[in-house]
VEXNUKOL-604286 format. One record per residue (C-alpha): x, y, z; residue in one letter. Coordinates in steps of 0.001 Angstrom, whole numbers, plus 500000, padded with zeros to 6 digits. Layout:
<atoms>
ATOM xx yy zz res
ATOM X Y Z A;
...
</atoms>
This chain:
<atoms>
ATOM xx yy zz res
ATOM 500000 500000 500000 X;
ATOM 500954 503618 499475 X;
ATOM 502366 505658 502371 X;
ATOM 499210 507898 503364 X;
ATOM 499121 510107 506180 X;
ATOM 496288 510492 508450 X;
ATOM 495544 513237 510498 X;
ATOM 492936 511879 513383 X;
ATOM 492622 515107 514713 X;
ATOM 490917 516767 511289 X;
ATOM 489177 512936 510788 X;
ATOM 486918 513979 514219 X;
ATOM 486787 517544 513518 X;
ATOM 485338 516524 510542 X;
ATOM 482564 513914 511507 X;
ATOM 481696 516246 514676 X;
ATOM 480856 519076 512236 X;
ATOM 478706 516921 510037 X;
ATOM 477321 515519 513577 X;
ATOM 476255 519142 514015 X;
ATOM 474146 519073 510700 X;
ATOM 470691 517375 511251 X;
ATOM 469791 515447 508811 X;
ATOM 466553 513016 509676 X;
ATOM 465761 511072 506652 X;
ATOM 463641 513208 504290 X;
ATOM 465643 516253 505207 X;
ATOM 469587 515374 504035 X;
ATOM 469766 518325 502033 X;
ATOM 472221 520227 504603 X;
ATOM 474307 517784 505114 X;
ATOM 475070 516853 501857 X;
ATOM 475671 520553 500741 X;
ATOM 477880 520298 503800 X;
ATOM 480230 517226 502490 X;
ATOM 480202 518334 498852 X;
ATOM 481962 521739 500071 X;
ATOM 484412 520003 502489 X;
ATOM 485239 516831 499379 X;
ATOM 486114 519964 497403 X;
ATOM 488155 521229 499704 X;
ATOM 490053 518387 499815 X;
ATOM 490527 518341 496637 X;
ATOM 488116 516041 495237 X;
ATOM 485517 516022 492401 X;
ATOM 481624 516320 493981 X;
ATOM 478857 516614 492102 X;
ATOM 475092 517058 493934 X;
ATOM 472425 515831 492643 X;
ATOM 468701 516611 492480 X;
ATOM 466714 513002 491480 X;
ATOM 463470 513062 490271 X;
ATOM 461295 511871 493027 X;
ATOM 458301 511435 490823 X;
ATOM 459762 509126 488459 X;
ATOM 461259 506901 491290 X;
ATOM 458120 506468 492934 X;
ATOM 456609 505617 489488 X;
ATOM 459182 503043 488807 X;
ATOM 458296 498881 489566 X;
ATOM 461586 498684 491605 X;
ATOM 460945 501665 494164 X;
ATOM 462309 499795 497253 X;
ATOM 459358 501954 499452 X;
ATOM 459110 504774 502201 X;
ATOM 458410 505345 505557 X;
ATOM 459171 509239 505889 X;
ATOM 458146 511905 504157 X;
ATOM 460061 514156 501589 X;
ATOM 459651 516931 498995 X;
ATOM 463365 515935 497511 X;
ATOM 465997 513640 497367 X;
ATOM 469309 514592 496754 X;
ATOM 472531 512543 496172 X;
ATOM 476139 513363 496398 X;
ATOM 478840 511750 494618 X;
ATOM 482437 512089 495021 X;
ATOM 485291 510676 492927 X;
ATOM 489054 510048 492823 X;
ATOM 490224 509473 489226 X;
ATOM 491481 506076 488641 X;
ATOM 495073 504909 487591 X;
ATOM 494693 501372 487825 X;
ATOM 491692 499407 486340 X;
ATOM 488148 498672 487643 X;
ATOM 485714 500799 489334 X;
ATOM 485062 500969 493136 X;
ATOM 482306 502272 494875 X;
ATOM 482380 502746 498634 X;
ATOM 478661 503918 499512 X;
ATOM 477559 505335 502873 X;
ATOM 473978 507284 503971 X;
ATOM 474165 510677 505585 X;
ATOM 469933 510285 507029 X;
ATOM 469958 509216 510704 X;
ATOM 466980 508941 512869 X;
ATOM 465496 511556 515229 X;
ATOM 466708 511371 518760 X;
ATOM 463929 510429 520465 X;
ATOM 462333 511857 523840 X;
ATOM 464635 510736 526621 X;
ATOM 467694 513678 527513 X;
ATOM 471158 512696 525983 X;
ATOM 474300 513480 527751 X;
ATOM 475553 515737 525202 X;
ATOM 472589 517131 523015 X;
ATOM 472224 514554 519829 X;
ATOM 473352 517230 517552 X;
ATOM 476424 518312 519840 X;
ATOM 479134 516686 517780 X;
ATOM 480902 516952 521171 X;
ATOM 484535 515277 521444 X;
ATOM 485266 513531 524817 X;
ATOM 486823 510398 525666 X;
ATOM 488263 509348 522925 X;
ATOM 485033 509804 520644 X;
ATOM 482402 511474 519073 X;
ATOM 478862 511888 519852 X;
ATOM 475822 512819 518572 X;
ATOM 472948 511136 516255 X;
ATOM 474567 509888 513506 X;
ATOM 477989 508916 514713 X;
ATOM 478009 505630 514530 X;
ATOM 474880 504735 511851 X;
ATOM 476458 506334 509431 X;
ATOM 478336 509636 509454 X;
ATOM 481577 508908 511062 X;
ATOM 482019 506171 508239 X;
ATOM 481037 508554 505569 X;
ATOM 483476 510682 506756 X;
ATOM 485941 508164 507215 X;
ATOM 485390 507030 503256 X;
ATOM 485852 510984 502045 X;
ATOM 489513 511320 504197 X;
ATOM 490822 508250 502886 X;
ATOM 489892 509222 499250 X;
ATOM 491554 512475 500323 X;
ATOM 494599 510569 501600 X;
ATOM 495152 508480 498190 X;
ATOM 494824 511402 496594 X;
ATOM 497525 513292 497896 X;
ATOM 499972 510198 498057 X;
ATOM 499544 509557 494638 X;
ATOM 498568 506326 495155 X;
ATOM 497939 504050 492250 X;
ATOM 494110 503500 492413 X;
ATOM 491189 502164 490435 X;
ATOM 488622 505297 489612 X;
ATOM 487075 505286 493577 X;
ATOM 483529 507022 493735 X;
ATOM 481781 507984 497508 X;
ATOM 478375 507614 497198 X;
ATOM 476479 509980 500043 X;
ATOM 472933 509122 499873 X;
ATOM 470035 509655 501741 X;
ATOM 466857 507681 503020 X;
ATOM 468754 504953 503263 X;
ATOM 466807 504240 507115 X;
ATOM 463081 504330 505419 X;
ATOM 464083 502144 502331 X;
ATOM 467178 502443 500295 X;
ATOM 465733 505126 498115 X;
ATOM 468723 507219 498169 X;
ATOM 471054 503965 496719 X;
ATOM 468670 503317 494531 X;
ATOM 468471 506112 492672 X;
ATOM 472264 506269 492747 X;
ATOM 472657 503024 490792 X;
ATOM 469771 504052 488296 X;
ATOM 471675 506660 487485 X;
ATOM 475112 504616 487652 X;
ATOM 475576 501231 488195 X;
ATOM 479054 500223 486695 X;
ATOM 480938 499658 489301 X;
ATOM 483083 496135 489846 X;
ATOM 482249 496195 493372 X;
ATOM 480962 497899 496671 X;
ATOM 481957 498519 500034 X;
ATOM 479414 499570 502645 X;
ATOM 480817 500844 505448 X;
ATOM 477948 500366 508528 X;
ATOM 479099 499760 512019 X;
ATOM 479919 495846 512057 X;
ATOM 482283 495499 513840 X;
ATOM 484986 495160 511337 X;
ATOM 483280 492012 510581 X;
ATOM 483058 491615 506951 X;
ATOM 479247 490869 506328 X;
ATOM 478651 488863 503134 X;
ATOM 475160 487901 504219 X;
ATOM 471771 490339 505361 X;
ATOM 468165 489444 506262 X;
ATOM 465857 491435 505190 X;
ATOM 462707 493056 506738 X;
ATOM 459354 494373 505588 X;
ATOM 456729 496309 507530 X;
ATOM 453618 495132 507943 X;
ATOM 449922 497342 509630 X;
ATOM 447100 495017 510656 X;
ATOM 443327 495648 511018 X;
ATOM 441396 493462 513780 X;
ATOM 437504 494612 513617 X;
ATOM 435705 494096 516790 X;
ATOM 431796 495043 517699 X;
ATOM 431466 498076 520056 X;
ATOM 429329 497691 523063 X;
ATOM 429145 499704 526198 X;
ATOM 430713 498000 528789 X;
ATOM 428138 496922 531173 X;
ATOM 427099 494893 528424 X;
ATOM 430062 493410 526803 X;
ATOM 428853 489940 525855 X;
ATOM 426936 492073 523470 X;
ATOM 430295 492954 521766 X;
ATOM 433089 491163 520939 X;
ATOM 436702 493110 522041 X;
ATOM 439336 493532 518923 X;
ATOM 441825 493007 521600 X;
ATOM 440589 489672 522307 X;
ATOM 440288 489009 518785 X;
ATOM 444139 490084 518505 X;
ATOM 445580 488083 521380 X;
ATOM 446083 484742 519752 X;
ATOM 447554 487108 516020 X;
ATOM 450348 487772 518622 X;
ATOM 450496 484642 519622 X;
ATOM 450759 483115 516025 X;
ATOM 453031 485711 515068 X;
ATOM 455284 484655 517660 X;
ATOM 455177 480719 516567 X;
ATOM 456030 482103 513015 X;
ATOM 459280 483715 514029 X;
ATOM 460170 480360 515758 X;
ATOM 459235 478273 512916 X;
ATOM 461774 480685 510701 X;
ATOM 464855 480202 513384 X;
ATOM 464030 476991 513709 X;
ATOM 466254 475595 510578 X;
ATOM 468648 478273 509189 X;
ATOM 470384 477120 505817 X;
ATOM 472524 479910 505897 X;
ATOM 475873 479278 508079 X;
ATOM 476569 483119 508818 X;
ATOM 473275 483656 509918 X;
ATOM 472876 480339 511457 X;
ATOM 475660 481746 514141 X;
ATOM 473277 484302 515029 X;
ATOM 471350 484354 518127 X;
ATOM 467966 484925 516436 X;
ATOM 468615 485509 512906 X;
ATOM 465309 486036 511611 X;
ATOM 463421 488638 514484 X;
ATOM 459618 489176 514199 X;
ATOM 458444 491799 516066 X;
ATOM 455073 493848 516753 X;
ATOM 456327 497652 517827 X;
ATOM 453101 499160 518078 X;
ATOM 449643 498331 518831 X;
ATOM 446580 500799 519443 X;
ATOM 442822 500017 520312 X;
ATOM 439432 501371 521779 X;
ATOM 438666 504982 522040 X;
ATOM 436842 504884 525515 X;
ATOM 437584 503008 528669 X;
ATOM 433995 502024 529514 X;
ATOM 433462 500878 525666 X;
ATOM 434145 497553 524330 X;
ATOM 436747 498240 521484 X;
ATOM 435778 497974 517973 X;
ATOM 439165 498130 516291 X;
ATOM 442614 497302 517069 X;
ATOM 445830 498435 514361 X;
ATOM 448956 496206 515327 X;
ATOM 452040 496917 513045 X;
ATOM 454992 495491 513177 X;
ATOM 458433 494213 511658 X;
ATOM 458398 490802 509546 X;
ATOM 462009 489360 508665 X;
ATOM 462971 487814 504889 X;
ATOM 465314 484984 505199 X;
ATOM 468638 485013 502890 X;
ATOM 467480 483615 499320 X;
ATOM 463688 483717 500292 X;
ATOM 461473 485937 497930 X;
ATOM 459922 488802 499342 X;
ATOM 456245 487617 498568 X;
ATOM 456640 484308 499931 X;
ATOM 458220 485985 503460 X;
ATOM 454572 488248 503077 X;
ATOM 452705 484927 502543 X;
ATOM 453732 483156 505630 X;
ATOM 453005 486059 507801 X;
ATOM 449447 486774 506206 X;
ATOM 448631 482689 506444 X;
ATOM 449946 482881 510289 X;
ATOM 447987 485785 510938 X;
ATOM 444663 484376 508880 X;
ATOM 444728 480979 510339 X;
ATOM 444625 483162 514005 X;
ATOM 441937 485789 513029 X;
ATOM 440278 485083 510132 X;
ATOM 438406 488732 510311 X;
ATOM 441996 490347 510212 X;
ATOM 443158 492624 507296 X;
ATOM 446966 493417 506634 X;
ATOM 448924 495478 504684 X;
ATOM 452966 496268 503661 X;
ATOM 453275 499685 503739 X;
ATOM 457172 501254 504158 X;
ATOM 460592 500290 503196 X;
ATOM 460699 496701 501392 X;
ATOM 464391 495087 502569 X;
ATOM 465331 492251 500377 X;
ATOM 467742 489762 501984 X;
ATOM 471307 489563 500310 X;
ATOM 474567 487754 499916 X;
ATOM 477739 487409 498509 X;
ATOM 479850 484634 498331 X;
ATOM 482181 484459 501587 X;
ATOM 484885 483083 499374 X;
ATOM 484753 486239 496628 X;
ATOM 488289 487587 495999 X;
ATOM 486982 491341 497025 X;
ATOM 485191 489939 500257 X;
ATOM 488631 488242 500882 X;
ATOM 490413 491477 500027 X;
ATOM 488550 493269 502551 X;
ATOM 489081 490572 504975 X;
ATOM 492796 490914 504299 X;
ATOM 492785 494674 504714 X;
ATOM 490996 494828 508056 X;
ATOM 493240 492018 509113 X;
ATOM 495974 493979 508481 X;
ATOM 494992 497204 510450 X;
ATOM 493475 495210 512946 X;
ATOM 496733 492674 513638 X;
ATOM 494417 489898 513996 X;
ATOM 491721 487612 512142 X;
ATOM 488681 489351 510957 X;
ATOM 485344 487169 511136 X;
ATOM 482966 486793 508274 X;
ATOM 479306 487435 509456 X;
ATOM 476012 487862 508692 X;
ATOM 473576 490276 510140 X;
ATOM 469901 490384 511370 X;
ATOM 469015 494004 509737 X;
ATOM 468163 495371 506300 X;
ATOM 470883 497422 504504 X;
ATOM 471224 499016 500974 X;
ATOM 473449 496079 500291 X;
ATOM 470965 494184 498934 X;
ATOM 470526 496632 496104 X;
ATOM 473589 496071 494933 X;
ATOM 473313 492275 495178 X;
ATOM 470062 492484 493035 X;
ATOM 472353 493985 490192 X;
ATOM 474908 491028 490557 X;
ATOM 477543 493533 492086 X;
ATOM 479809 492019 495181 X;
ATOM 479345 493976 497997 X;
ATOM 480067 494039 501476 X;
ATOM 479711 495739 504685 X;
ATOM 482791 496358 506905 X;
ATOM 482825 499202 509621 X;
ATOM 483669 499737 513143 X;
ATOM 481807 498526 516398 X;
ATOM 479028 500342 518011 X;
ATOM 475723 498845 516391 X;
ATOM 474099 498531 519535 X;
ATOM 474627 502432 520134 X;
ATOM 473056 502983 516300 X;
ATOM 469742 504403 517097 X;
ATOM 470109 504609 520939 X;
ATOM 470371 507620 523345 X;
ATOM 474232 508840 523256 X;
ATOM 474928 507766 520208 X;
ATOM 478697 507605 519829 X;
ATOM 482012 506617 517530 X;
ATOM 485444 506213 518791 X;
ATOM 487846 508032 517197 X;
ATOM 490962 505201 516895 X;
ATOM 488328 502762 515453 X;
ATOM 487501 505324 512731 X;
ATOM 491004 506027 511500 X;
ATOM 491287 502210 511406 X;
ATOM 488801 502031 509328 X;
ATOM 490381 505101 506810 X;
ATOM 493415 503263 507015 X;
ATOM 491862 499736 505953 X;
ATOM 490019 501257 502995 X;
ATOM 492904 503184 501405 X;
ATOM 494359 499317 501262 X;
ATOM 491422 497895 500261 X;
ATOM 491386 500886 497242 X;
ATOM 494904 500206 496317 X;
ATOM 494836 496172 496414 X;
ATOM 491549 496399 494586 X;
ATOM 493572 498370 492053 X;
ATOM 496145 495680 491886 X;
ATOM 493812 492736 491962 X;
ATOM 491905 494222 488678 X;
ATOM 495301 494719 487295 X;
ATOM 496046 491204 487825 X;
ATOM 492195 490241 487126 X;
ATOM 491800 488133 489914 X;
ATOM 488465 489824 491209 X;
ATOM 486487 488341 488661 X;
</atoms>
């Protein structure tokens, strides 16, 4: 690998100020303006870019959304290649909102202390992103011989993928992809994927005092629950898959919400349960539908569901693919010890990239369990570990295509 120089200081500077930007998914356009002026200043090619909402929500492959927007912007940001093949390292700048309970620092603070940075969006994703544009920046100045590198900064990539999506309709020839989400430094050649389902149980209203004249839609819902949980078991129950077999529940089913009844004397008429349903690497998304929709039919035939949101496809790549084993060998490298392949439990854009038969992984640092939590946070060390390891997966991607043993 070329001798590039990091400066960790500017690296947290860096991610703290984007911190600062808010930038809940449907609203990205700040922060994007944001890290198209600082690629430029470090000397790199941006270009922002306006997509035509109407025409992606037209199209048969929208991958669905949960929030809404007016816009959706993109930025991409390249290093001119020397060496053959085309890498794209892709990233999302949307984050969550920070919910209700009091954070430590405020969740836009970008604070520094202890080693890290906090704020919403630390860890899920903008510390990576950031990460991605300094060691672009760091090739760059060491002259390093590269294969043309593009940073894709998208947006809604937490309600659906649109951002990615629209990315690769515009641009899709790439040799591979590196998604840089917080695993770890596990390389993760295999994602479940996740759909989100809203369910109608009818009851018959009745006043209270005479409730065997109505029949409660939370009774009616009790044993949907219960089905819903035999359903998840059945899906853990035999995992083909040997990454996601190590997981502790591979395949999570959950109901996060449930609402009923409009009066506490009144027997309720209507309960809306919606919840979380999990696809299973290599199943089809209408068959992981089907099994929920025959699990909740055989438990209330009355009930009525519906997929609205974000529509996560499982994915894979091949855990013995020369760029999964490049990355491997880079983190390795950094790390100074073995680097685990892995699957993981949650939807990601990676799986539009695997629909276009493009090899992609997802390598980044630890802190998933703080991704979406109060005090979100991103050490510092594990982020320039992570610049380091892609500026050698960039050059020994370079030399692999050279050599054309990526293909």
């Amino acid at each position: 690998m070329a001798d590039v120089s990091l400066d960790a200081a500017a690296l947290a500077a860096d991610v703290a100020a984007l911190v600062r930007v808010p930038s809940v998914t449907g609203d990205e356009r700040a922060a994007l303006e944001w890290l198209a002026r600082r690629a430029e200043a470090l000397g790199l090619e941006a270009e922002l870019v306006e997509h035509d909402l109407a025409a992606l929500r037209a199209h048969p492959g929208h991958p669905g959304e949960e929030a809404p927007r007016t816009e959706l912007l993109g930025l991409t940001v390249t290093l001119p290649g020397t060496a053959p093949g085309r890498l794209c390292l892709n990233g999302h700048v949307d984050v969550v909102g920070p919910g209700s309970v009091p954070w430590r620092h405020g969740p836009w603070s970008g604070a520094i202390e202890d080693g890290c940075v906090h704020g919403r969006g630390a860890v899920d994703m903008k510390g990576a992103v950031i990460a991605l544009l300094h060691a672009m920046a760091a090739l760059r100045a060491a002259g390093a011989a590269t294969p043309e590198v593009v940073l894709q900064c998208v947006a809604s990539e937490e309600d659906g993928g649109l951002g990615t999506f629209a990315a690769l309709e515009r641009d899709a020839a790439f040799d591979a992809c590196l998604i840089c989400e917080p695993t770890g430094f596990d390389v993760v050649c295999a994602q479940a994927g996740a759909l989100t389902f809203e369910g109608i149980v009818p009851g018959v209203a009745a006043h209270a005092a005479k409730r065997l004249h109505g029949v409660s839609a939370i009774d009616r819902y009790l044993p949907v629950h219960a089905a819903l949980a035999d359903h998840e078991r059945a899906l853990n129950a035999d995992v083909e898959h040997p990454l996601m077999r190590a997981l502790d529940l591979p395949y999570p089913l959950v109901v996060g919400r449930v609402e009923a009844g409009e009066w506490s004397s009144t027997v309720p008429d209507r309960l809306r349960f919606e919840g979380r349903a999990p696809v299973r690497v290599g199943e089809d998304l209408a068959d992981a539908r089907a099994g929920v929709e025959a699990a909740v039919a055989r438990a209330c035939p009355q009930a009525t569901l519906r997929w609205p949101g974000g529509r996560f496809a499982a994915a894979q790549t091949a855990v013995d693919h020369p760029f999964a084993t490049l990355v491997r060998d880079a983190l390795a490298a950094e790390l100074g010890r073995d680097v685990a392949l892995a699957g993981v439990p949650w939807g990601s854009d990676m799986r539009l990239w695997a629909a276009r038969g493009i090899p992609t992984v997802m390598a980044g640092t630890p802190g998933i369990e703080r991704a979406h939590a109060v005090d979100e946070r991103v050490r510092i060390d594990d982020l320039a570990t992570l610049t380091r390891a892609v500026a050698r997966i960039a050059t020994g991607f370079g030399q692999s295509s050279s050599q054309g043993t990526l293909t």
